[in-house]
N, C-alpha and C positions, 0 to 999 in steps of 0.2 A: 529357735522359733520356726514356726514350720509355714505357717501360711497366715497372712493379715484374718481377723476375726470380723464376723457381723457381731451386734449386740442386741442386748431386748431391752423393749421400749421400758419411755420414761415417763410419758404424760399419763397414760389410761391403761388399764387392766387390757391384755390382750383377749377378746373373744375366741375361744373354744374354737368357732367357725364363721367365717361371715357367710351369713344368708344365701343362698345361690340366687345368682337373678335372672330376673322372671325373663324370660323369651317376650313376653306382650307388654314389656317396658318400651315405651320408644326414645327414650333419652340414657343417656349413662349415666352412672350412678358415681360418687366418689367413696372410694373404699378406705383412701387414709390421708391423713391432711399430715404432709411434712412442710414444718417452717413455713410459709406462705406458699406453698404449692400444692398440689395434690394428685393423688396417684388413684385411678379411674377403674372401676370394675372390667371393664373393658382392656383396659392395659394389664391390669393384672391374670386375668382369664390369657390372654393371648399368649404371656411368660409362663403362666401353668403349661399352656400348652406344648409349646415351647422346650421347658422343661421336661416334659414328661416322653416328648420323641428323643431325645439326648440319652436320658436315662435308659431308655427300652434300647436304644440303638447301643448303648454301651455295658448290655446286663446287669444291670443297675436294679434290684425290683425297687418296684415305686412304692411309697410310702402310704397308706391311707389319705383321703382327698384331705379331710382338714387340718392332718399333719404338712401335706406339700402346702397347700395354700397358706399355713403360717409361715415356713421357711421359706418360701417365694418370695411372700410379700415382706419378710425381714430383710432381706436381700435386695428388695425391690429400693425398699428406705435407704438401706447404708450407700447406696447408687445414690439414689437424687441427692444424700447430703453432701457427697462429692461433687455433684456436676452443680450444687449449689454454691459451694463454698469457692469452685473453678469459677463459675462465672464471676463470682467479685475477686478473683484474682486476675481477673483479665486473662484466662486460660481459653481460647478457641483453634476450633479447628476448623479453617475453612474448607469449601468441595474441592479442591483440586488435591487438597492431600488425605481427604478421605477417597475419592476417586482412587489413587495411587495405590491407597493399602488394599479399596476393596479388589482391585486388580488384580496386588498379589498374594491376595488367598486363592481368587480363581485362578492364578497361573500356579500353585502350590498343589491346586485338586486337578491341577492338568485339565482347565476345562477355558474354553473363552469364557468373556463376561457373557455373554447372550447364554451361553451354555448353563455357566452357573447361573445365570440368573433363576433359567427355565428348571432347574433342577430344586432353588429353594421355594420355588413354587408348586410344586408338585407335592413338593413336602408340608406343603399348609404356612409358609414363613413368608410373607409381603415384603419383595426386595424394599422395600422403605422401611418396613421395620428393624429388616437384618441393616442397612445401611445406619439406621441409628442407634443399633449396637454397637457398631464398632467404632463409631464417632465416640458414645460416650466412653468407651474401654478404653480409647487414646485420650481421652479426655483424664479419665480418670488416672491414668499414667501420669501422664504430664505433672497433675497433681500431685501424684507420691514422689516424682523427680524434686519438684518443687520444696514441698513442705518438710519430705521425710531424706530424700539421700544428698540434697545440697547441703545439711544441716549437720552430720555423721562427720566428724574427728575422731583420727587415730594418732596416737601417739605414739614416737618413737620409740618409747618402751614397748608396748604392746608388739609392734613389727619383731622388737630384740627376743622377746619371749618365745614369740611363735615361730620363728626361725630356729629358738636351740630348741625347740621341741621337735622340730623338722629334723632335724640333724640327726635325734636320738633315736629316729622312728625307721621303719622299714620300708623298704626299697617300692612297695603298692602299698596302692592305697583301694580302699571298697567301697563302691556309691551301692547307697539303697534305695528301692522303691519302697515308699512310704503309704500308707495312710493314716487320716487321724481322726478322732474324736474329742472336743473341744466344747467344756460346759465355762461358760464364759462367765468371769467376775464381773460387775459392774466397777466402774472408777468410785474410790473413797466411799466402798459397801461394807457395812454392818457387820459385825459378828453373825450376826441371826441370819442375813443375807449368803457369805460366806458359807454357813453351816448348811444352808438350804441347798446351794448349787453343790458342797462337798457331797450332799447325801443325796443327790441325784447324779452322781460324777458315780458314785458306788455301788449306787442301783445301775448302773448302764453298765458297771463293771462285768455287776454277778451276771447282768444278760448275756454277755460275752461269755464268760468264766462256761456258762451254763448250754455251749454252742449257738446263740444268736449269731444269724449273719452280719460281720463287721458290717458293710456296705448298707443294708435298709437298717442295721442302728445309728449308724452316721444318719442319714440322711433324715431319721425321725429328728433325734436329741441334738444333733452336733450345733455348736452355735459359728462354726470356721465356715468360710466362703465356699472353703469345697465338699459342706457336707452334701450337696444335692449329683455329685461325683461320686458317690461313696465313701467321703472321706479321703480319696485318691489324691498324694499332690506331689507324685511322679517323683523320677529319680530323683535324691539327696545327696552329696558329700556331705559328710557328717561334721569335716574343719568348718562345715561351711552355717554351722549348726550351732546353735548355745550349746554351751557344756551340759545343762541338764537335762537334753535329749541324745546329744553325742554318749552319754555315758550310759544311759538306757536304752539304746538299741545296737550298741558296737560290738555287740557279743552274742547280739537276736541271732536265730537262725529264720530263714523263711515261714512267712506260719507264725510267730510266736506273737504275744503283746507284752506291752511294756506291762510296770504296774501302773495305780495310778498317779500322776506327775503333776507337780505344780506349781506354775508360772506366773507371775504378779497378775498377769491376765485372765485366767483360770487354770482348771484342769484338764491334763490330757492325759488319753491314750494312743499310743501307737501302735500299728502293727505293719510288720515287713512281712511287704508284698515276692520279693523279691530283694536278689543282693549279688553285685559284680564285682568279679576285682580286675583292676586295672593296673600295668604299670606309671608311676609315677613320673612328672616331669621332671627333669634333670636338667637345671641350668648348665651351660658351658657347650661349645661346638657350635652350635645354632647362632647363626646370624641375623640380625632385624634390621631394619629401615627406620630411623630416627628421622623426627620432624622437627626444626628448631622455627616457633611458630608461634605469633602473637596475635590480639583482634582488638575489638571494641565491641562489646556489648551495649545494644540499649534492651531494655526488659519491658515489656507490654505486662500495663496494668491499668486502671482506672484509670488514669489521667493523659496514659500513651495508650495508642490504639496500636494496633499491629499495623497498619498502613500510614502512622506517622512515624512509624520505626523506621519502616524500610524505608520513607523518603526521606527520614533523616542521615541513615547512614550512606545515601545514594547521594545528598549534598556532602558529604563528608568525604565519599569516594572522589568526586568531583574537584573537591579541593585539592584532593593528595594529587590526580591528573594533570590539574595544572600549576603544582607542586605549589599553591598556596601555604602550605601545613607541612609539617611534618606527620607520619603516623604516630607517634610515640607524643606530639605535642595532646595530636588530637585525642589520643587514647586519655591521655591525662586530665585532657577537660570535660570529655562527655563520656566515657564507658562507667559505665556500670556495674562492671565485675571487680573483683579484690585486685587483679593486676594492674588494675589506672596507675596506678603510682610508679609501677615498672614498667609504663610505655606500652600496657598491654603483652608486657612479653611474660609468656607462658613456659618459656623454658623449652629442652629436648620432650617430645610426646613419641613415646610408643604406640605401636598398633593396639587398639586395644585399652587406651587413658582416657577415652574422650568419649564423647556421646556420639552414635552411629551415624547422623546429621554432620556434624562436626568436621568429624572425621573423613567421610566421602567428600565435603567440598575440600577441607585441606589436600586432601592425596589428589584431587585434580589439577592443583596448584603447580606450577613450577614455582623457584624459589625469584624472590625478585615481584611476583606476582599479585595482585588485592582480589580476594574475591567480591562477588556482588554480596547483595543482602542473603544470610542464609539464616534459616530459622532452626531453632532447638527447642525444647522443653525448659531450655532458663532465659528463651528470647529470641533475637536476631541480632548475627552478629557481621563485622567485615572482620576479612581473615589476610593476613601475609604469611608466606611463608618466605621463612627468611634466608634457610639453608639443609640440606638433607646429610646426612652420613648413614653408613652401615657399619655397625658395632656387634661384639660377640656378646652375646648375653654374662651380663657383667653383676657384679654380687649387689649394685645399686637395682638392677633390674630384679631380682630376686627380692629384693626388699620391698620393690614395689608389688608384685605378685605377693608377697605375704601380707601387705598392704592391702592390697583388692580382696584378699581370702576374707581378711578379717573385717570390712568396709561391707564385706555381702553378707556377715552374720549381724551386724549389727543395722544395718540395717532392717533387715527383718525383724528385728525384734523393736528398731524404734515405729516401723510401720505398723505394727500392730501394734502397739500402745496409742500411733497417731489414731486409728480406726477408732479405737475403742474411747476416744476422751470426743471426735467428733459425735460417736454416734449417741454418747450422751449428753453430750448439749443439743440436741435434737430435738424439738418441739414433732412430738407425735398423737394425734390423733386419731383415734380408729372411729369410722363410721359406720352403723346398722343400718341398713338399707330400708328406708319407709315401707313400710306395706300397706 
């Protein structure tokens, strides 16, 4: 699977075009009613806008105005039912760690904050708007951490399989740069529904077939988050890919498309952009730094707020101090996570097992050590480390790499099924603007 999908609405027939509105309005208008909220001519004008500097800055042609304004405002929906369905999971982000990230995109574009700020303004983008962009993209992360990849088992057979396929395979491997074209099924659609999207998956074909530019047919038809990219959704390892795309572009040359493909979730097309080959990792010689490493989870949600979290685990710290408790008592009476029953112990962690949160407070740890309260996308946790070693990359270690390989394909494929059952139970309403 290639990239989570947006969908098409469920309440009302989507309008052609909404209304342009009038300059001599002096209130805003509302453009679409999701769920109990609603998303305001004004905000969506602003994401055209938006959108349309992205596109020209990355040679993208733009689509006709009331082609972008439908895919915008599709886009606009499958967002807020995220950042809806976050807030009643108790999912926030508060300013000091949107502060941090927005920091280090301006230290990424080599610019201060003042620098970049003055720069997203020049460009017509209201640093409050771009600031809550990025709140809701960590927002909406957090969310797929939550719902879609803490949810993802892999079984020991599957690890056994893709290991003796490793074996039999040759010495590189080739990542491609993709893009795609994605006419979307709705969840539990019709013959008559199905036939409809197949024979507009067909027509988008023959446009292609017949030299249409891949990039402005993605971004008319495509129903994928990245049609308004072009369909662009950057390098791929193909292990890292369902079988029924890994086997359709594993023989592409640059330039070529698939035919057309189809996935419980609809139809695609691909096309490589591009394709490298790399040498392959080779377990054995290389040395790692293991973590033997246990915590206590409490989970922020409706009933725990994120600031009874941490002052819980801050009384919790407090008792292991004056050695009230044991950690492993305490783990067992109040964590939250699947280890309580093992004292919180988590076992050896490689570089690279854990969440990048996670992981930076443990590796500040010496052993013997509690951290304070640290936050992740499954909560806030106290952390011990209990002992370190350096070990040679070992065939457990390789199993867990073909673990991770196989954990990132399926993944994407349950995220995009998660997308696609949110976005229809989605109460949508489209609004015509009075005149």
């Amino acid at each position: 699977v290639i990239a989570p999908a947006a969908a098409t609405p469920v309440a009302k027939p989507v309008p052609k075009v909404l209304p342009p509105a009038s300059n001599a309005t002096p209130i805003d208008a509302i453009a679409v009613v999701v769920n109990d909220e609603v998303i305001t001519r004004r905000e969506l004008e602003m994401r055209i806008k938006t959108i349309e500097r992205r596109m020209k800055n990355q040679n993208v042609a733009v689509p006709p105005a009331d082609i972008l304004q439908k895919q915008v405002l599709e886009r606009m929906i499958i967002e807020r039912a995220q950042i809806q369905q976050a807030k009643e999971s108790g999912i926030n982000i508060d300013d000091i760690m949107l502060d941090r990230a927005v920091a280090r995109i301006a230290e990424q574009n080599k610019m201060s904050m003042q620098e970049f700020r003055n720069q997203l303004e020049r460009e017509g983008t209201p640093f409050a708007f771009f600031r809550q962009e990025i709140r809701d993209e960590i927002i909406m992360q957090r969310l797929r951490e939550r719902e879609v990849e803490s949810k993802v088992q892999i079984a020991d057979s599957e690890v056994e399989n893709f290991l003796a396929a490793e074996a039999s395979s040759v010495a590189s491997h080739v990542e491609f740069n993709l893009a795609q074209i994605m006419i979307r099924i709705p969840e539990n659609a019709t013959p008559e529904v199905i036939n409809a999207r197949r024979a507009r998956a067909e027509d988008v074909m023959r446009q292609l077939r017949s030299g249409a530019n891949f990039a402005t047919i993605a971004a008319t038809y495509s129903d994928s988050g990245d049609a308004l990219k072009g369909g662009e959704t950057g390098w791929k390892n193909p292990d890292r890919m369902a079988a029924l795309f890994h086997d359709a572009i594993i023989n592409l040359k640059p330039g070529q498309l698939t035919g057309l493909l189809k996935s419980p979730s609809g139809f695609h097309i691909l096309k490589v952009l591009d394709k490298r080959t790399a040498e392959a990792e080779k377990p054995g010689g290389a040395s790692v730094q293991q973590t033997h490493v246990r915590h206590i989870l409490i989970k922020v949600s409706q009933v725990v707020t994120a600031a009874e979290a941490k002052k819980k685990l801050l009384d919790l710290k407090t008792r292991l101090e004056n050695k009230a408790a044991t950690f492993e008592d305490l783990a067992k009476s109040f964590s939250n996570d699947g280890s309580a029953s093992k004292g919180g112990d988590l076992g050896w962690i490689y570089p690279g097992d854990t969440v990048p949160e996670f992981e930076a407070a443990m590796n500040a740890l010496q052993p013997g050590q509690v951290s304070d309260p640290v936050e992740s996308p499954f909560g806030f946790h106290l952390i011990e480390v209990l002992e370190r070693k350096t070990d040679d990359v070992s065939k457990e270690r390789q199993r867990q790499a073909a673990r991770q390989v196989i954990r990132d394909r399926r993944v994407e494929e349950a995220a995009e099924d998660w997308l696609r059952q949110l976005r229809d139970r989605t109460f949508v309403e489209y609004r015509q603007e009075d005149k």
